[in-house]
N, C-alpha and C positions, 0 to 999 in steps of 0.2 A: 745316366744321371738319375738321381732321385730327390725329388723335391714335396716337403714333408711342408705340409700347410696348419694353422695353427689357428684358429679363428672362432670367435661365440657366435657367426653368424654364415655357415655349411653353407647352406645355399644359395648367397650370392655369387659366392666363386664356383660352385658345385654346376652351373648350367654353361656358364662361356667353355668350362672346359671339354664339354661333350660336345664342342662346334669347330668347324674347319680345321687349323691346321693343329691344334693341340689334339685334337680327338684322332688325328692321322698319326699324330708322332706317340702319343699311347699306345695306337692301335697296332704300331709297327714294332713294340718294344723298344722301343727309341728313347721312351722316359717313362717313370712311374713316379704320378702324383698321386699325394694320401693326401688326402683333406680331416684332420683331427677338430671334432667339435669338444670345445674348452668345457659346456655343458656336462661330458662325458668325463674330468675329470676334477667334480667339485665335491665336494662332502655334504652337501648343504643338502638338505631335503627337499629343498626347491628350487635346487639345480640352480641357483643363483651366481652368475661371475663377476659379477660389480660389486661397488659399494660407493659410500658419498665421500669425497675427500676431504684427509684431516684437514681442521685447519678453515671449511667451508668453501665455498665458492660451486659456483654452478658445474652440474656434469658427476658423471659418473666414472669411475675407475676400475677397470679390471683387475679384480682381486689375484696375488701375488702365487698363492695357494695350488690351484686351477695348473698353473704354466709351468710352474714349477713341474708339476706331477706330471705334465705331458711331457714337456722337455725329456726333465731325467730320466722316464720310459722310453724314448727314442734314441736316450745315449745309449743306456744298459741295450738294446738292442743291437744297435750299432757294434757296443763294445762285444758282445757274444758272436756279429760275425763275422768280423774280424776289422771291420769297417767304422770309417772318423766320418765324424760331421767337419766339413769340412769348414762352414760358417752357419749361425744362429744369425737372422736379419731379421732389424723392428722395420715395420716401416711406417714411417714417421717425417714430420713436415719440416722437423729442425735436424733433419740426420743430411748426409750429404746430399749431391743432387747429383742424381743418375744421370749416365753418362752413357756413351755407345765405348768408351774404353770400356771401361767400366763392366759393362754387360760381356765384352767380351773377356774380359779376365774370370768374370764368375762363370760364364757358359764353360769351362774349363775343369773347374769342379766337380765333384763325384757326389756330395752330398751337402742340400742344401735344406736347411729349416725357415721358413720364414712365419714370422707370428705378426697377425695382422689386430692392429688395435682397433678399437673403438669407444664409442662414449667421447671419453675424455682424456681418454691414453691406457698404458696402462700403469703399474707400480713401480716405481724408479727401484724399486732392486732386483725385477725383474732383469731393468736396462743394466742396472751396476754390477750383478754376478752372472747372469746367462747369456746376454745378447752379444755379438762377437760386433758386428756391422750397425750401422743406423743409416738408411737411405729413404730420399725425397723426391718425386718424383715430379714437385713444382715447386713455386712458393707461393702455397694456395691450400685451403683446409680445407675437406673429405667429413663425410657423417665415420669412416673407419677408413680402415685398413687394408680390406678388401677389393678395392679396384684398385691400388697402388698394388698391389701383390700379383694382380691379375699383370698388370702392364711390366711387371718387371718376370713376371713368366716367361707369357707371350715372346718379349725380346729375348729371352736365354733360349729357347726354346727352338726358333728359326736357324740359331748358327748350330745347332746339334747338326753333327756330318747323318743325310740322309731323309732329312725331316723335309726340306725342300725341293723339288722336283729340279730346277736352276742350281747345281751347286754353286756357280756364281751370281745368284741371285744378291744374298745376303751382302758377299762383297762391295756391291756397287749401288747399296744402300746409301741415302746421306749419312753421312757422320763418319763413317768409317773411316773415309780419311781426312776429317774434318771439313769436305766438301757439300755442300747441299746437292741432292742428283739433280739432273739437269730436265726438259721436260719429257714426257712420255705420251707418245700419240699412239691408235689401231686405226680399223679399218672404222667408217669410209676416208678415202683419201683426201675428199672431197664433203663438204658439212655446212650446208647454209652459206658456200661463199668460202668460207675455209679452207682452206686447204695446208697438208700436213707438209711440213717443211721438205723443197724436194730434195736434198742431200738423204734423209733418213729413207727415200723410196728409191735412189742411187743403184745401191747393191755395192757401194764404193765401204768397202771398210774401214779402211782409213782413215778415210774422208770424217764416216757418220764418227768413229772416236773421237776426230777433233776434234767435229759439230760439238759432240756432247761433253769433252774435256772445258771448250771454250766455254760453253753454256753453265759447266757448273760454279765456275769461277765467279762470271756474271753473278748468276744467281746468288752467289753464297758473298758478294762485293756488296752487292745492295742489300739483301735479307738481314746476314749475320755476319758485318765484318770483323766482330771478334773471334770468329773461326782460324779467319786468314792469320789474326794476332797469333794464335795460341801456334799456328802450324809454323812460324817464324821464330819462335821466342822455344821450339822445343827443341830439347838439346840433342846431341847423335852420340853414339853408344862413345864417343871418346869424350864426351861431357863438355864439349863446343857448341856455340852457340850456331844452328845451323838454320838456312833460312829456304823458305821454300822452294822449289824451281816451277810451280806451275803459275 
């Protein structure tokens, strides 16, 4: 996978990604991130990417210009060898709201651009001719773009085959199967009076599945039981209404 980063501000993203597991899945060819600084392609004499928006109101906006010229350098690229973007992503507070489907349909993907805003966004024809996607990563405002870009890495990132030491780590992830995971204890078995539930120190496998089937249910009955909705209400590949069995 390759995942083309688009941002007036390098360095925020530029340091998580030289940390644990993204710095392993680089280092293993597993992914190639570029971090493209927007400064690098403005005209302006003073390397300026903003401006004040028509119209007034507070904030600054990412001038149209800049993205432009980075984008279509990455397509012309692309198109020389031999290779599609496969999605252009804003990310943005009113774009969808990221998902762990979601994530895993893009972890799927060969090439990924994601342009990260700040100020005040950036120029709605940026969004209206280049941007394929719009994703949200809350419903909550950011000074940018750049830790929403980071979090939606991060997650494509993990289900790459190899990049995790557990290949069924990832799997048994909450969300995955719209269940919250259940809890997770180590050693000591024993902790101030504690003690870790004895099925899980069993050696019973079975058994600990249940534990943890039953527990995830709990958990995700009381956390988030619009989970259980969505996993009831989704349809099966004959477009019936099919309802969960756990």
């Amino acid at each position: 996978m390759l995942i083309d980063i688009i941002t007036a501000l390098p360095g925020i993203v530029e340091g998580p990604l030289d940390q644990s597991i993204l710095k392993r899945a680089v280092g293993k060819n597993l992914v190639r991130i570029r971090v493209h600084n927007l400064r690098n392609f403005t005209t302006d004499r003073h390397r300026q990417v903003d401006d004040y928006p028509f119209g007034g109101g507070a904030g600054m906006v990412l001038k149209p210009e800049p993205i432009f010229a980075c984008i279509e350098k990455l397509q012309a690229e692309a198109d020389a060898e031999g290779r599609t973007v496969d999605e252009i992503i804003y990310l943005s507070p009113d774009g969808e709201r990221l998902s762990q489907r979601m994530v895993n349909e893009l972890s799927m993907k060969r090439h990924l651009v994601m342009l990260a805003g700040h100020y005040k966004g950036v120029d709605q024809r940026v969004r209206d001719q280049l941007v394929t996607r719009e994703i949200s990563i809350g419903d909550y405002v950011l000074s940018g773009g750049e830790l929403p870009t980071l979090v939606l890495v991060d997650a494509l990132i993990r289900l790459l085959p190899g990049v995790l030491g557990d290949a069924c780590s990832a799997l048994s992830d909450s969300f995955q199967d719209n269940l919250l995971d259940a809890p997770t204890y180590t050693r000591p078995a024993e902790f101030r009076g504690l003690e870790v539930p004895h099925v899980l120190r069993s050696g019973d496998h079975k058994a600990i599945s249940e534990w943890r089937e039953a527990e995830r249910l709990k958990k995700t009955s009381e956390r988030r039981p619009d989970l259980l909705e969505i996993e009831e209400r989704r349809p099966d590949d004959a477009g019936t209404e099919m309802r969960t069995e756990k």
